[in-house]
C-alpha positions as CSV (number, residue, x, y, z in Angstrom):
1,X,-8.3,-87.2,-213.4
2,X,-11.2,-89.6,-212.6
3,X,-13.1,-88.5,-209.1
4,X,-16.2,-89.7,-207.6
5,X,-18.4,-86.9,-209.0
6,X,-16.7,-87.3,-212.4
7,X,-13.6,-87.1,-214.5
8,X,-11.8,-84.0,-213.7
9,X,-9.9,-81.5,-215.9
10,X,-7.3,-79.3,-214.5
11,X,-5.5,-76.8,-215.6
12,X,-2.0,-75.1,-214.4
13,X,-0.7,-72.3,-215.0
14,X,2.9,-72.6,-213.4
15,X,2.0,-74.2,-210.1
16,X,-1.4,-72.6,-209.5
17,X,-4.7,-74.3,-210.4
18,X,-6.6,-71.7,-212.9
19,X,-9.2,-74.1,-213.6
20,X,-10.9,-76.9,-213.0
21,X,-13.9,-79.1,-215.0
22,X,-16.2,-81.6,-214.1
23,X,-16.9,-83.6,-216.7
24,X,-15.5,-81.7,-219.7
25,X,-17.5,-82.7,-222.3
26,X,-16.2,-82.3,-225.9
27,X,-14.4,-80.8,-227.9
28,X,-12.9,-79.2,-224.3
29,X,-12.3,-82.6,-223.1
30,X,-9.2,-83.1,-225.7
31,X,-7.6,-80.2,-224.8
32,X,-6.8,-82.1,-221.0
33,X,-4.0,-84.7,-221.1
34,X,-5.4,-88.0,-219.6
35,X,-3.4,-88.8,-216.3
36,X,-2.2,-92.1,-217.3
37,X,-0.2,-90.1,-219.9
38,X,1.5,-87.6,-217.7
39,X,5.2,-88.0,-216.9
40,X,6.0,-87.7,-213.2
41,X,6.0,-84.6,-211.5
42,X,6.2,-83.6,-208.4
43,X,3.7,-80.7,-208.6
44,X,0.9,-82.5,-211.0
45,X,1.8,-85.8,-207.8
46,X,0.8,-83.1,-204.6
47,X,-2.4,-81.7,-207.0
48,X,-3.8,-84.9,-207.9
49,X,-3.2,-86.5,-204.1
50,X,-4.6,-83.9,-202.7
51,X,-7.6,-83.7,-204.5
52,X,-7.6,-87.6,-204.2
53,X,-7.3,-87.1,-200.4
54,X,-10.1,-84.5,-200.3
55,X,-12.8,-87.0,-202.4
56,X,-11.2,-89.6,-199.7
57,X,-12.6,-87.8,-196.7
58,X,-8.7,-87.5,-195.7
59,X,-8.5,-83.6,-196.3
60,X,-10.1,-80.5,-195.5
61,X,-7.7,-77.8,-196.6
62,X,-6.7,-78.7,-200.3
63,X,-3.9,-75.7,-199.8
64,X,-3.6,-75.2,-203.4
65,X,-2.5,-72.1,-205.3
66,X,-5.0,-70.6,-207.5
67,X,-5.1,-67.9,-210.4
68,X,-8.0,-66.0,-211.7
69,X,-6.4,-64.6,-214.3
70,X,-6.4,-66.6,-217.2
71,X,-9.8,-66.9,-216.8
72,X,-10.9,-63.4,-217.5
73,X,-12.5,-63.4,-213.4
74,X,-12.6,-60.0,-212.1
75,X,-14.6,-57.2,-210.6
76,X,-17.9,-58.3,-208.7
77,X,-17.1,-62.2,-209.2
78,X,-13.0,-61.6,-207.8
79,X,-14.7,-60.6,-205.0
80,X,-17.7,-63.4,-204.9
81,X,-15.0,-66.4,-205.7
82,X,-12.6,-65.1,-202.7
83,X,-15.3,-64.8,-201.0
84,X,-16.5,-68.3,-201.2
85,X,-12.9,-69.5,-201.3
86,X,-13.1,-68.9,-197.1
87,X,-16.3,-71.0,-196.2
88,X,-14.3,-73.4,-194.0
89,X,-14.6,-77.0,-194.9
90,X,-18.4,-78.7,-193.7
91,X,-20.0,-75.3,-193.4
92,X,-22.2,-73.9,-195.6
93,X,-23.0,-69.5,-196.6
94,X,-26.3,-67.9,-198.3
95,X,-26.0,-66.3,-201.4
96,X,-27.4,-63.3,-199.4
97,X,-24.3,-63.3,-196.3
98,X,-22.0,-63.8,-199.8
99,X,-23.5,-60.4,-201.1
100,X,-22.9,-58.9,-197.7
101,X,-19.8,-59.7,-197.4
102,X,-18.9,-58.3,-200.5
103,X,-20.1,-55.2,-199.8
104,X,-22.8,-55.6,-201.9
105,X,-26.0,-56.8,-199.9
106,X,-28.1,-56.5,-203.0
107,X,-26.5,-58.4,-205.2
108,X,-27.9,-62.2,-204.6
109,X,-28.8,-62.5,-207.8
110,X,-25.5,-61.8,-209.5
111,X,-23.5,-64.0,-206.7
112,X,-25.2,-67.1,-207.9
113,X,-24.9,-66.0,-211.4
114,X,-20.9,-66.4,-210.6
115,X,-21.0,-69.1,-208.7
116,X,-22.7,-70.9,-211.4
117,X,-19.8,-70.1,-213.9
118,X,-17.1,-70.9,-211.3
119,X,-13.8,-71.3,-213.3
120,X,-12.7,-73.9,-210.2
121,X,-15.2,-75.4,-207.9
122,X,-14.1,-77.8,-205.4
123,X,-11.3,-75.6,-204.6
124,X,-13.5,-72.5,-204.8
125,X,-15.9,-74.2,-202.8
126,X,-19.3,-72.9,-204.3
127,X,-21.3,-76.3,-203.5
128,X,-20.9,-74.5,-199.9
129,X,-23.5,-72.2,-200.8
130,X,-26.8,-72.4,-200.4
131,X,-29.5,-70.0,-202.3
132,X,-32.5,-68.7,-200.3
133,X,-35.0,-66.1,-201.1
134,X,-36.9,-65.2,-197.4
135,X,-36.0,-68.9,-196.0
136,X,-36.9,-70.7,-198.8
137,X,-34.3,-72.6,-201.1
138,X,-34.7,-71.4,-204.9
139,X,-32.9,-75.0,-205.5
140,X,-33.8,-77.2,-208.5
141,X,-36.5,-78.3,-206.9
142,X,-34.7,-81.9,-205.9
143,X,-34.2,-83.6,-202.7
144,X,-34.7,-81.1,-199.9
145,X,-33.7,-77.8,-201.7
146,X,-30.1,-78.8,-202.4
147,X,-29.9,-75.4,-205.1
148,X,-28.1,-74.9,-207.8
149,X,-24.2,-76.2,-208.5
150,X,-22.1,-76.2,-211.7
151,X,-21.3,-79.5,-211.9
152,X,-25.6,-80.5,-211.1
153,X,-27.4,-81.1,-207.7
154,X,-26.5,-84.2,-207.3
155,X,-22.7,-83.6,-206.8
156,X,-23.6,-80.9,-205.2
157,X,-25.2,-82.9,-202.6
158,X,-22.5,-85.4,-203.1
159,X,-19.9,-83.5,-201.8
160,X,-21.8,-82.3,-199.2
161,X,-22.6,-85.2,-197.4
162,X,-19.2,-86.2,-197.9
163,X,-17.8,-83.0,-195.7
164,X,-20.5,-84.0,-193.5
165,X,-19.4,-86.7,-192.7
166,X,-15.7,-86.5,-192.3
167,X,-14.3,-87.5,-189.3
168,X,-12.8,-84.8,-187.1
169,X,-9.0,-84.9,-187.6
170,X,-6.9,-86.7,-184.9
């Protein structure tokens, strides 16, 4: 699916979303069927607006299933991905108040080591999170401290500034 940070590959299992690439490179890439070649379906239809609506600014809540479970995801990052999965829309979390949350308040280290391998960022929001070691941003060293994002800091910021600047809804 093509988005403003990048194609997208998604991947269903029955009508949950159990993962999601930006910009698959290859050999991964052929395993995704190109849009234009899908048949119609209603399901693949609401996944694909919605997402289409969210990179719009038209949508907060993506309200889309999700499963862990084909991707191996469990233990410390089940907990760090549900975690992250309830930063509302335009508001961002430390790695540190992720940790906490958790129940494991030393464990910043190993939350950004998961968010970094997020089987299905935008809908597991982990561009929401920012790192911090005592205030300061351990980012990539670009822009103002954006940090670190699977799919680079420059979507990262992307989306962002995008939830930024969303309009409130009528």
């Amino acid at each position: 699916m093509p988005s403003p940070i990048g194609a997208l590959g998604v991947e269903l299992t029955g009508t949950a979303v159990s993962r999601l690439r930006i910009e698959p490179g290859e050999p991964e890439r052929s395993i995704y069927t190109p849009l234009h070649r899908i048949d119609g379906s209603d399901f693949l239809d609401e996944v694909f607006g919605r997402l289409s609506e969210y990179f719009a600014g038209a949508r907060r809540k993506l309200e889309l299933e999700l499963d862990l479970g084909p991707c191996g995801v469990n233990g410390l990052a089940r907990r760090v991905l549900r975690e992250t999965a309830k930063i509302a829309y335009g508001k961002t979390r430390s790695c540190r108040a992720l940790a906490e949350a958790i129940g494991s308040p030393d464990s910043g280290r190993q939350v950004l080591s998961v968010l970094l391998e997020n089987p299905i960022p935008i809908l597991i929001p982990c561009h929401r999170v920012r790192e911090e070691r005592a205030g300061a941003s351990l980012g990539s060293g670009i822009g103002s401290g954006i940090g670190s994002y699977i799919g680079g800091p420059e979507r990262k910021r992307w989306l962002l500034e995008l939830e930024s600047r969303a309009e409130e809804p009528g």
